[in-house]
Residue, then its C-alpha position, 0 to 999 in steps of 0.5 A: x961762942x953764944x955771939x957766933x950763933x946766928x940764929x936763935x933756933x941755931x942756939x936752941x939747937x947747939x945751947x944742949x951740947x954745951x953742958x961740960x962747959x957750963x959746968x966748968x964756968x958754975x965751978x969757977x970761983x965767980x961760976x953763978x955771977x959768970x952763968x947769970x950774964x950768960x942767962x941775961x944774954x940768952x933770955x935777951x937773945x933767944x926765945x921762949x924756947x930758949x929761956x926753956x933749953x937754958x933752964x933744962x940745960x942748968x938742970x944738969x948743972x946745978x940744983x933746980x932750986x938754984x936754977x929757979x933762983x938764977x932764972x927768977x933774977x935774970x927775970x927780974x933784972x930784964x923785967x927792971x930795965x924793961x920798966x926802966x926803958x918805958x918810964x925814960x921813953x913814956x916821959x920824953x913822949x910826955x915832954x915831946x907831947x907837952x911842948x907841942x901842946x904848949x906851941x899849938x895854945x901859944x899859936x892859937x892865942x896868937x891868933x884870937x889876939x890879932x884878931x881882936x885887935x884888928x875887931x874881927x868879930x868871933x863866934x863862940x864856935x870859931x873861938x873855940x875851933x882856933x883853941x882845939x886846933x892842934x895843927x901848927x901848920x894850920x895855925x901858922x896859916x891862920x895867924x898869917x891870914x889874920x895878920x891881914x883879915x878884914x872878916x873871920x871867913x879870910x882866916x879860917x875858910x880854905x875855900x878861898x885859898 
């Protein structure tokens, strides 16, 4: 009935008319497990107001001491898979920010390494703007231009291009 709902001010509304039947599904041999899905969905779901309606509407079904126990559980689970999600994402940002950043030095070195033996003469500031560029477009222009490069100025100047 909960998926039906289109809306969570839809659920806020009808979740208070529904105390008989979560009274029947506490009362069922598996009654608490069965009552923490359905707080898992609605706490998912809805919104604070929800979570607050729910936690009204376990009153009349349970002891507030069972209750605070229930909402404290979903709580924590919700909290755990929130974490659990950030790590998964904050590590395959780190790796996709890793690998970038390891392409973009391997560029670079590519381009200082033509440059050096084709004698192209390089000033610390230039060494140094090749090695903080974190473009690959730009590097890929660069390495490409030093391939061919007689002076600094034909690889880095994008006036003259």
């Amino acid at each position: 009935m909960l998926l039906r709902l289109a809306s969570p001010q839809e659920l806020n509304r009808r979740l208070m008319q529904q105390v008989d039947l979560f009274r029947e599904v506490y009362a069922s041999p598996q009654g608490e497990r069965h009552l923490e899905a359905v707080v898992h969905y609605l706490r998912e779901r809805g919104t604070q107001v929800t979570g607050q309606v729910t936690q009204q509407l376990l009153g009349y079904v349970m002891q507030q001491q069972q209750v605070e126990a229930l909402m404290w559980t979903v709580g924590h689970r919700l909290r755990a898979e929130g974490r659990k999600q950030g790590r998964a994402e904050g590590r395959a940002e780190g790796l996709a920010e890793g690998r970038a950043e390891g392409l973009a030095k391997a560029r670079a070195d590519g381009v200082l390494r033509i440059l050096a033996a084709r004698d192209v003469r390089l000033d610390d500031a230039s060494r140094q703007r090749i090695l903080g560029c974190t473009d690959l477009a730009t590097l890929d222009r660069w390495f490409e231009r030093a391939l061919h490069a007689h002076n600094l100025s034909e690889v880095l100047d994008d006036s003259e291009r």
